[in-house]
C-alpha positions in Angstrom: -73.3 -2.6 52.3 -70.8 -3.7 49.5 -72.0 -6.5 47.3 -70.0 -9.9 47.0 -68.5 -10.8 43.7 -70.6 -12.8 41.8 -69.1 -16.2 41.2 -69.6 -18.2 37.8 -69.3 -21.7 38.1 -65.7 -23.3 38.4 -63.9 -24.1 35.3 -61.2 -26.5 34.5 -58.6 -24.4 33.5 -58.8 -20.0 33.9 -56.3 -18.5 31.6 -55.3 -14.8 32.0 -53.8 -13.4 28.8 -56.1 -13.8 25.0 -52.2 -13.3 23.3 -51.3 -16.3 20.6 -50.1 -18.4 24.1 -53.1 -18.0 26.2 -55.5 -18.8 22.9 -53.3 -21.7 21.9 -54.2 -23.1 25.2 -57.5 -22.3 25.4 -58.3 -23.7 21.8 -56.4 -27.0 23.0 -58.2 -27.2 26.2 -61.8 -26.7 25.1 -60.5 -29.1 21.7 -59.9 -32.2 24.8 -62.9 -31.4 26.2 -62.0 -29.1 29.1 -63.8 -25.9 30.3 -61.8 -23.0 29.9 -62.3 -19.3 30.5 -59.7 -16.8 29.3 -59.5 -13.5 31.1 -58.6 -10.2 28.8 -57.9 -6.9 29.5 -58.1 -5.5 26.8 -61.9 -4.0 25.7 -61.8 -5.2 22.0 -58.7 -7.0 20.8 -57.4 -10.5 21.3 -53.6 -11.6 20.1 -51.8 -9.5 22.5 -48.7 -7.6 20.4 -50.0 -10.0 17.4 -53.6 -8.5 17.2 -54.2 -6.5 14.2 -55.7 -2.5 15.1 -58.4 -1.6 12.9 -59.3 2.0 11.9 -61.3 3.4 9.0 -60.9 0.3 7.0 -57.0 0.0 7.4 -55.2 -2.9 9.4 -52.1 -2.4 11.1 -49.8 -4.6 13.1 -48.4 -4.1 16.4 -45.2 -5.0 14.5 -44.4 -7.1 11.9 -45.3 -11.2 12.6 -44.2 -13.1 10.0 -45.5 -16.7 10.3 -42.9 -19.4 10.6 -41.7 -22.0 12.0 -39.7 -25.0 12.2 -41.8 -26.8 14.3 -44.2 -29.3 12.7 -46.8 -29.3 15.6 -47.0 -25.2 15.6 -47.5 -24.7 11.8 -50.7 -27.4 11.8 -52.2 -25.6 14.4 -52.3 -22.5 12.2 -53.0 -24.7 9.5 -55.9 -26.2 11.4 -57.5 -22.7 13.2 -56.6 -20.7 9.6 -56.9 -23.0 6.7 -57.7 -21.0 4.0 -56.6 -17.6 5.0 -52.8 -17.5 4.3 -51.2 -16.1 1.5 -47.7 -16.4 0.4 -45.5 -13.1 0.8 -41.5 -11.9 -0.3 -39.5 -10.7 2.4 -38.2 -7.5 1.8 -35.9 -5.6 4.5 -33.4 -2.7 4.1 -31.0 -1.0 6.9 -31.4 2.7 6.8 -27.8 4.2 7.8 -26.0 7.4 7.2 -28.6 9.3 4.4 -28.3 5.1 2.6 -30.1 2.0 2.3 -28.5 -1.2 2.7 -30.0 -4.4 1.9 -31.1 -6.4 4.9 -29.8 -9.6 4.5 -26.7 -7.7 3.4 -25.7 -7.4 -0.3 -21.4 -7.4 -0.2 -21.0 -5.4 -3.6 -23.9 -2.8 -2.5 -22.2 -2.7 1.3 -19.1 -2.1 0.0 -20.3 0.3 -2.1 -22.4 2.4 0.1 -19.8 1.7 3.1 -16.6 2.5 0.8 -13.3 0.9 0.6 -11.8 2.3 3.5 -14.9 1.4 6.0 -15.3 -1.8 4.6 -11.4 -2.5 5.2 -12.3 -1.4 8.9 -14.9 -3.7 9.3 -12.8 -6.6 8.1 -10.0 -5.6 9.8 -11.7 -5.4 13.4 -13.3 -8.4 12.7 -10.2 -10.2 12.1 -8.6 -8.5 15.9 -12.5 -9.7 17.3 -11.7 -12.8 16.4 -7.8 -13.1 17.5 -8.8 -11.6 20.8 -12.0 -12.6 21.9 -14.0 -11.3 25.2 -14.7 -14.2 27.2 -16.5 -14.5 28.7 -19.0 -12.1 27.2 -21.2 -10.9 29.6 -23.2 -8.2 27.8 -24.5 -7.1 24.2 -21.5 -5.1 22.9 -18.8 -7.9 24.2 -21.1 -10.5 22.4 -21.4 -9.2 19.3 -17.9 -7.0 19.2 -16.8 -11.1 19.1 -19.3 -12.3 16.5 -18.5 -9.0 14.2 -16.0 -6.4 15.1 -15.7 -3.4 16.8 -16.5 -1.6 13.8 -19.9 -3.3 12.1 -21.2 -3.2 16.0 -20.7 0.5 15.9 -22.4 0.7 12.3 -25.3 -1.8 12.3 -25.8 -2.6 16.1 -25.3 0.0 18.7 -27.5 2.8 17.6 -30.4 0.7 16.7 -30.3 -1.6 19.6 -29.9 1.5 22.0 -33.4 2.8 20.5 -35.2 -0.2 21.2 -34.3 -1.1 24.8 -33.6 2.8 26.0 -30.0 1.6 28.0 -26.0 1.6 26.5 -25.1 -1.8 24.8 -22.8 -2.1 27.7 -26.0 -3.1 30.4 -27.8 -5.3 27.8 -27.1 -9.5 28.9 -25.4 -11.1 26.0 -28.6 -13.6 26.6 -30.4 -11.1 23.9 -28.2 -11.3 21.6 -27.2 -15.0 22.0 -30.9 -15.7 21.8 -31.9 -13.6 18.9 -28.6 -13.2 16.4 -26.6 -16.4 16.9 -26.3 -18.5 14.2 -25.8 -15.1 11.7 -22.1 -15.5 11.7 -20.5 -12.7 9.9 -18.8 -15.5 7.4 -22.5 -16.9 7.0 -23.7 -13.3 6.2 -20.2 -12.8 3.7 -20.9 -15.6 2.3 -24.8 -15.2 1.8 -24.2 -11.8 0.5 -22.0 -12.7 -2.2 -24.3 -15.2 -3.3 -26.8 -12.6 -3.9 -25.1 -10.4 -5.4 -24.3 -12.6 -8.1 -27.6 -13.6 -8.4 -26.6 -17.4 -7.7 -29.3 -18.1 -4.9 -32.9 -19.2 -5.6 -35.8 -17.5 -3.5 -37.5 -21.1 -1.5 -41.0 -21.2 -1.1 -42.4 -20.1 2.0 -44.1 -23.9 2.4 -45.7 -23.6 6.4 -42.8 -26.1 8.2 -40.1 -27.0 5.6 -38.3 -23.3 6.0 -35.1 -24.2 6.3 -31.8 -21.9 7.4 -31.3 -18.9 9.2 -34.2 -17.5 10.3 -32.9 -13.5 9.4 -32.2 -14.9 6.1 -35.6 -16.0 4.8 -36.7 -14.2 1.5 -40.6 -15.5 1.7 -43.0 -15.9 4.8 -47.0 -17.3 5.4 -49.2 -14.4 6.7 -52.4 -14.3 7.5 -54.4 -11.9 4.5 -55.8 -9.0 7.1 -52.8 -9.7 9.5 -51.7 -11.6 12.4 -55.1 -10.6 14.5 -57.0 -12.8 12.0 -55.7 -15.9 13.8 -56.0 -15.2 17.0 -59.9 -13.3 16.7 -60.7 -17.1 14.4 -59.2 -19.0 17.5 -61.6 -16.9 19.8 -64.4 -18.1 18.1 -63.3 -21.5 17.3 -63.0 -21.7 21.7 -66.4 -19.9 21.9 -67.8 -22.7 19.7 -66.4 -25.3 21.7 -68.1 -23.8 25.3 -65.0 -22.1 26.0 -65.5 -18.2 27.5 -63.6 -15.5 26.4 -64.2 -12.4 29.3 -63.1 -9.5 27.6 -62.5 -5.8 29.3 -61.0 -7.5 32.5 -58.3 -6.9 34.8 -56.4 -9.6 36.9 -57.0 -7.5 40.8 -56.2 -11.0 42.6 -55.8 -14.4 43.2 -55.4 -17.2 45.6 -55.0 -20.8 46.1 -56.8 -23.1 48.3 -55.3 -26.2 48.9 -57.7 -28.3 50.8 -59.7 -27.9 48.2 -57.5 -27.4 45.0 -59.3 -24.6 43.8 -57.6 -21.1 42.4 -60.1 -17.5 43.1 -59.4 -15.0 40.8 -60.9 -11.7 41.1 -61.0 -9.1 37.9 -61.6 -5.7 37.9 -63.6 -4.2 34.4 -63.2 -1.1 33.1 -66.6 0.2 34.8 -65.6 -0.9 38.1 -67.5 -4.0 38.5 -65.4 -6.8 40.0 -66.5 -10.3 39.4 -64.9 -13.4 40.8 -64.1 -17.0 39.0 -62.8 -20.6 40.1 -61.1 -23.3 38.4 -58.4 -25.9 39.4 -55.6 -24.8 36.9 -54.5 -21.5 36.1 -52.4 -20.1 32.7 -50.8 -16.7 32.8 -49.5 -15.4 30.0 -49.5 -11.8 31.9 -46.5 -10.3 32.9 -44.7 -11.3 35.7 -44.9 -8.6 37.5 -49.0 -8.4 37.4 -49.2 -12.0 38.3 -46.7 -12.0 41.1 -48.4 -8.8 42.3 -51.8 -9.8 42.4 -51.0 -13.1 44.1 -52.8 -13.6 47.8 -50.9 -14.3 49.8 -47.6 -11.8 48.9 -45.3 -14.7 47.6 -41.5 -14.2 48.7 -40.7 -13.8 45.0 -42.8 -10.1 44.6 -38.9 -8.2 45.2 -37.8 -10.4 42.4 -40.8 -9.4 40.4 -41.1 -6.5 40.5 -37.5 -6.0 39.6 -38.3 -7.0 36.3 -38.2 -4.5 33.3 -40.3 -3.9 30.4 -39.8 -1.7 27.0 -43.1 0.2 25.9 -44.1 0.6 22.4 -45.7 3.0 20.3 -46.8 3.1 16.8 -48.0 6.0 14.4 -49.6 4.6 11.3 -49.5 7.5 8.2 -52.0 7.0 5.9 -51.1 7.9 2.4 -52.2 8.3 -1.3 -50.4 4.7 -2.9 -48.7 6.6 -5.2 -46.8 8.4 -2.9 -45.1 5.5 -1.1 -44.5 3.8 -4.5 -40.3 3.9 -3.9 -40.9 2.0 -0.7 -41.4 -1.2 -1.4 -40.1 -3.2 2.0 -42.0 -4.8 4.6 -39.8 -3.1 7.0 -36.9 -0.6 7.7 -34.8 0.0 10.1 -33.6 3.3 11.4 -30.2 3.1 12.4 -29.7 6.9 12.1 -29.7 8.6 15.2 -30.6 11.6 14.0 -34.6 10.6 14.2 -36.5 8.7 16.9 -38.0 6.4 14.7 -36.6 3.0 15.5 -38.5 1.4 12.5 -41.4 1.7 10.0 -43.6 -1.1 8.7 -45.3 -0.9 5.0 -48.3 -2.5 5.8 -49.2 -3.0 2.3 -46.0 -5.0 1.5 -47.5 -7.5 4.2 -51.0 -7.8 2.7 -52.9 -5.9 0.0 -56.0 -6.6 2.3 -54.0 -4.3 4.7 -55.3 -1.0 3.0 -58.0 0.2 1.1 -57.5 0.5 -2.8 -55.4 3.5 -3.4 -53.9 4.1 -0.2 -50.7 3.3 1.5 -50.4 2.9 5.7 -46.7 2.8 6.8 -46.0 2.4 10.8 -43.5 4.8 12.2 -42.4 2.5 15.7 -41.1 4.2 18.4 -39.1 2.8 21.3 -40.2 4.0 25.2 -40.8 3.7 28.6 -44.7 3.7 30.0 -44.4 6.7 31.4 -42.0 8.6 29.8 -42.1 12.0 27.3 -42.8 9.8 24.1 -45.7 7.7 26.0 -47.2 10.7 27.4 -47.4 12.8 24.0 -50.2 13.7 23.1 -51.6 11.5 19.8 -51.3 15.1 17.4 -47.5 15.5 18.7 -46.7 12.1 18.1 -48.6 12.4 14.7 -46.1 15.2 14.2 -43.0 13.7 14.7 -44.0 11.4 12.3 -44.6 12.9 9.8 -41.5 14.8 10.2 -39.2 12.2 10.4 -41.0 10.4 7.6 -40.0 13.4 5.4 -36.8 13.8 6.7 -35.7 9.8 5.7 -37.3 11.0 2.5 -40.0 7.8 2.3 -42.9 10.2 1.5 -43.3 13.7 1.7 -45.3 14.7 5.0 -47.7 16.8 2.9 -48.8 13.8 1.3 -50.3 12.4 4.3 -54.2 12.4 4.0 -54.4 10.7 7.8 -53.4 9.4 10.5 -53.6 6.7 14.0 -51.6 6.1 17.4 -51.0 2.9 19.0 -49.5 2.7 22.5 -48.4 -0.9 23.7 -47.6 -1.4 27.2 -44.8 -4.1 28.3 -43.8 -4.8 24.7 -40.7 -6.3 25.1 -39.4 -8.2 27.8 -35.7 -6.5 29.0 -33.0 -8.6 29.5 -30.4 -6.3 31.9 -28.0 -7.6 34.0 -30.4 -8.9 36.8 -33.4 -10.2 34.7 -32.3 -14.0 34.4 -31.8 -13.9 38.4 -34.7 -12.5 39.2 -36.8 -14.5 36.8 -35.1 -17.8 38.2 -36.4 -16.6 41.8 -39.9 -16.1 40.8 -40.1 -19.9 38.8 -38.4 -21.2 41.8 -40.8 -19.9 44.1 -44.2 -20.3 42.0 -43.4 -24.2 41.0 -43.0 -25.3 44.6 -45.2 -23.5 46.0 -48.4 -23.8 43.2 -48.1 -26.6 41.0 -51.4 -26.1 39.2 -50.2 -22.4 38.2 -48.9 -22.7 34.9 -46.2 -19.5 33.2 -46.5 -19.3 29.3 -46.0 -17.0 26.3 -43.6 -14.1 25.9 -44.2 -12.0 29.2 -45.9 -14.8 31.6 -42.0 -15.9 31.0 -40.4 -13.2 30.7 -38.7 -14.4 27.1 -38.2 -12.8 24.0 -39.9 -15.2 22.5 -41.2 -15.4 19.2 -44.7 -16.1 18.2 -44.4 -19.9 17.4 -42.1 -20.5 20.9 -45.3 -18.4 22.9 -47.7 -21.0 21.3 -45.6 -24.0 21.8 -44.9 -23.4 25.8 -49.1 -23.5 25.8 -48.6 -26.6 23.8 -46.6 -27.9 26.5 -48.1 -27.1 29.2 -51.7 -28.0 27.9 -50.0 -31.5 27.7 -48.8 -31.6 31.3 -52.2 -30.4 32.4 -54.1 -33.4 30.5 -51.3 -35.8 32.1 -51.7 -34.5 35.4 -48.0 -33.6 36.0 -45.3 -31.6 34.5 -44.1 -34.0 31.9 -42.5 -31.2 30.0 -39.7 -28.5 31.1 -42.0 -25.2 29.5 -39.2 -23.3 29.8 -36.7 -24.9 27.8 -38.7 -23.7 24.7 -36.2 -20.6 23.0 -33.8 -21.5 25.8 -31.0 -22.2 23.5 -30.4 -19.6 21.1 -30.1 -22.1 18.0 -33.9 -22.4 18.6 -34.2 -19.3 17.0 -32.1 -18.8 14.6 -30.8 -21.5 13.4 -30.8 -25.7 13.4 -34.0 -26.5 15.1 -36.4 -24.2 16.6 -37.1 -24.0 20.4 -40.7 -26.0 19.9 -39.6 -28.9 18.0 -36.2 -29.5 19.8 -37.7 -28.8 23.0 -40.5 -31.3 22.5 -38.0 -33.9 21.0 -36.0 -33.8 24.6 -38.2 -32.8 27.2 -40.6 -36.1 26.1 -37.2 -38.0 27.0 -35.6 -36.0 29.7 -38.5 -35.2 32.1 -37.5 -32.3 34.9 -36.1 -33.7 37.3 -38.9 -31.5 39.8 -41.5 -33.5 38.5 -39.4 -37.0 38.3 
């Protein structure tokens, strides 16, 4: 005879997901006095893609997360969870592209240079016929930014690159990426940018925590924590744990219902031993992917079609460990690999983030790779992956591969939320069928929305929604956080502006 799940007693508020969303509502819960229980999958890490892998004494980032924002009410929560733990740090980028490096923000003289006359004449000159003959509207990535830059610079610094992160043409990409991540980089704003430093005419700001200014893709200095992004996230564990809060680690989201008469969610969660236990509470936060949550809902909403038509990009990362010395002509945070000659889409320096990154002596860079769960790259085994690495490390000519001492695989699931033709339909058709039909189930963060958001718009839809929870109604529109593409890269971002409006335009649902 099967035993029954056992049943802890009922919290105020379960939240699936220990990612910078679901522990930026948990910490703001258990903070107003609520009892919260956050749900993980994961068996050792919290922050989601911002947790920070540890091996041998090296730290490596699921990507690079720099810390900023413009928002005022996300940068004194990481003031107040990390207080003393940030350290000041110079952006450094570069565009790899046809055997040369180009400075990332763009540098004209070194462009032109590396482009040559006649290419950069090109660019201009298919800028100038984007511009006289726009696409409108423009429905997809290429159209978008073929009218922001030109035929040619979309060819040169956009198509290949872009084509290795999301796996599909240009052509099948929604201009709402692009709108969302790149607007506000004008190619006059870039021009003009460039030339001031080339001349050497523009000052580097200080990377003060809320008064960066500009264009986001244009900042020269950025806050990080000093062992990496997962140093926030593990401190707001704790900081929850300290306040009564529970932090269930090792367990998977199997299912969960709603009882109305009595207002009370059931959600079951399978651990990686098979045990399944069973927990209560009158709210819900899911920061998990659509897809799981929609899937797992008892019983079948009319949405699952919708949901499960949504697409994800997988990620992999193979960190090289390396003598210091021999990664001394690399000095970026990041590259990127527009070459399409490797598989590499980018490689982090982990040391240019932190020194506390590495050990004394040694160097860790992270070759990323692009892919589908599923598909040949996921399915490699770690010493094929390894490599590949170190080939194409060798091949750029960042470090030789016989100078690599050691090495570590990361595989990421659902990193990256795709935006295809269909996403914003089917996304629309899942909200519209969750909000009516469960108003204490609350979608945050990155892939509970299904939004390429950045780290600071993740925390501040849990700031919102934490808010409506404590006034018993949705005060706040969550989702129009990062739904303007000025939120994130330029004017103000999604958090603050979304705060500002929503506190004086209410959704008309919840009027």
């Amino acid at each position: 005879m099967s035993q029954l799940p056992k049943t802890p007693l009922p919290t105020d508020v379960l939240i699936i997901g220990a990612g910078p969303a679901g522990l930026t509502a948990a910490y703001l819960l258990a903070k107003a006095g609520k009892s919260v229980r956050v749900i993980e999958k994961d068996p050792v890490y919290v922050g989601g893609i911002s947790r920070t892998v540890r091996y041998k004494g090296f730290h490596f980032d699921i990507g690079g997360h720099r810390f900023f924002s413009k928002s005022r009410e996300v940068v004194d929560l990481w003031n107040e969870i990390l207080p003393d733990d940030f350290i000041d740090r110079p952006r450094l980028s570069r565009i790899y592209y046809d055997r040369k490096y180009y400075a990332y923000p763009l540098k004209a003289f070194e462009a032109l240079r590396n482009l040559g006359v006649f290419t950069a004449g090109l660019c201009m000159a298919s800028y100038a016929v984007a511009k006289a003959t726009p696409i409108t509207p423009a429905r997809n990535f290429h159209q978008w930014v073929r009218n922001q830059f030109g035929e040619k610079l979309f060819s040169i610094f956009f198509k290949t690159y872009t084509e290795k992160v999301w796996g599909m043409s240009c052509d099948d990409i929604s201009a709402d990426w692009a709108a969302q991540r790149i607007k506000g980089l004008s190619l006059g704003a870039a021009v003009t940018d460039a030339l001031i430093r080339s001349m050497g005419l523009k000052k580097k700001p200080a990377a003060t925590l809320g008064e960066q200014g500009g264009v986001k893709t244009l900042l020269e200095s950025f806050r990080y924590p000093r062992q990496g992004p997962g140093m926030m996230w593990e401190t707001a564990r704790d900081k929850v744990v300290a306040m009564g809060g529970e932090v269930v680690m090792d367990h998977t989201l199997s299912s969960l219902s709603h009882d109305a008469a009595k207002g009370q969610w059931t959600l079951l969660a399978r651990s990686a031993d098979g045990r399944t236990e069973s927990f209560a509470a009158e709210h819900v936060i899911s920061s998990a992917p659509i897809t799981e949550l929609v899937s797992a809902l008892q019983p079948r909403p009319a949405s699952l079609e919708a949901a499960m038509g949504l697409k994800y990009r997988d990620f992999i990362t193979v960190a090289l460990i390396a003598p210091a010395a021999a990664a001394h002509d690399f000095p970026d945070n990041w590259i990127y690999i527009h070459d399409p000659s490797v598989k590499v889409g980018r490689i982090q320096n982990f040391l240019s983030w932190s020194p506390e990154m590495a050990p004394a002596g040694f160097a860790c860079l992270g070759l990323e790779y692009f892919c589908f769960e599923g598909d040949g790259l996921w399915t490699s085994p770690d010493a094929d992956l390894i490599a590949l690495a170190k080939a194409e490390i060798g091949k750029i000519g960042l470090i030789p591969p016989e100078a690599v001492v050691d090495a570590a695989v990361v595989r990421q699931p659902k990193a990256y939320p795709v935006y295809d033709d269909a996403y914003q339909i089917n996304v629309d058709a899942v909200r519209d069928d969750l909000e009516g039909a469960y108003p204490s189930l609350h979608l945050v963060g990155r892939n509970g929305m299904h939004k390429y958001n950045n780290q600071d718009h993740a925390m501040m839809t849990a700031m919102l929604t934490v808010e409506n929870i404590l006034a018993g109604e949705r005060r706040f529109n969550v989702w129009s956080v990062n739904e303007d593409a000025e939120y994130t890269e330029a004017g103000y971002s999604g958090a603050e502006s979304a705060l500002k409006s929503e506190r004086l335009v209410p959704k008309k649902a919840a009027a």
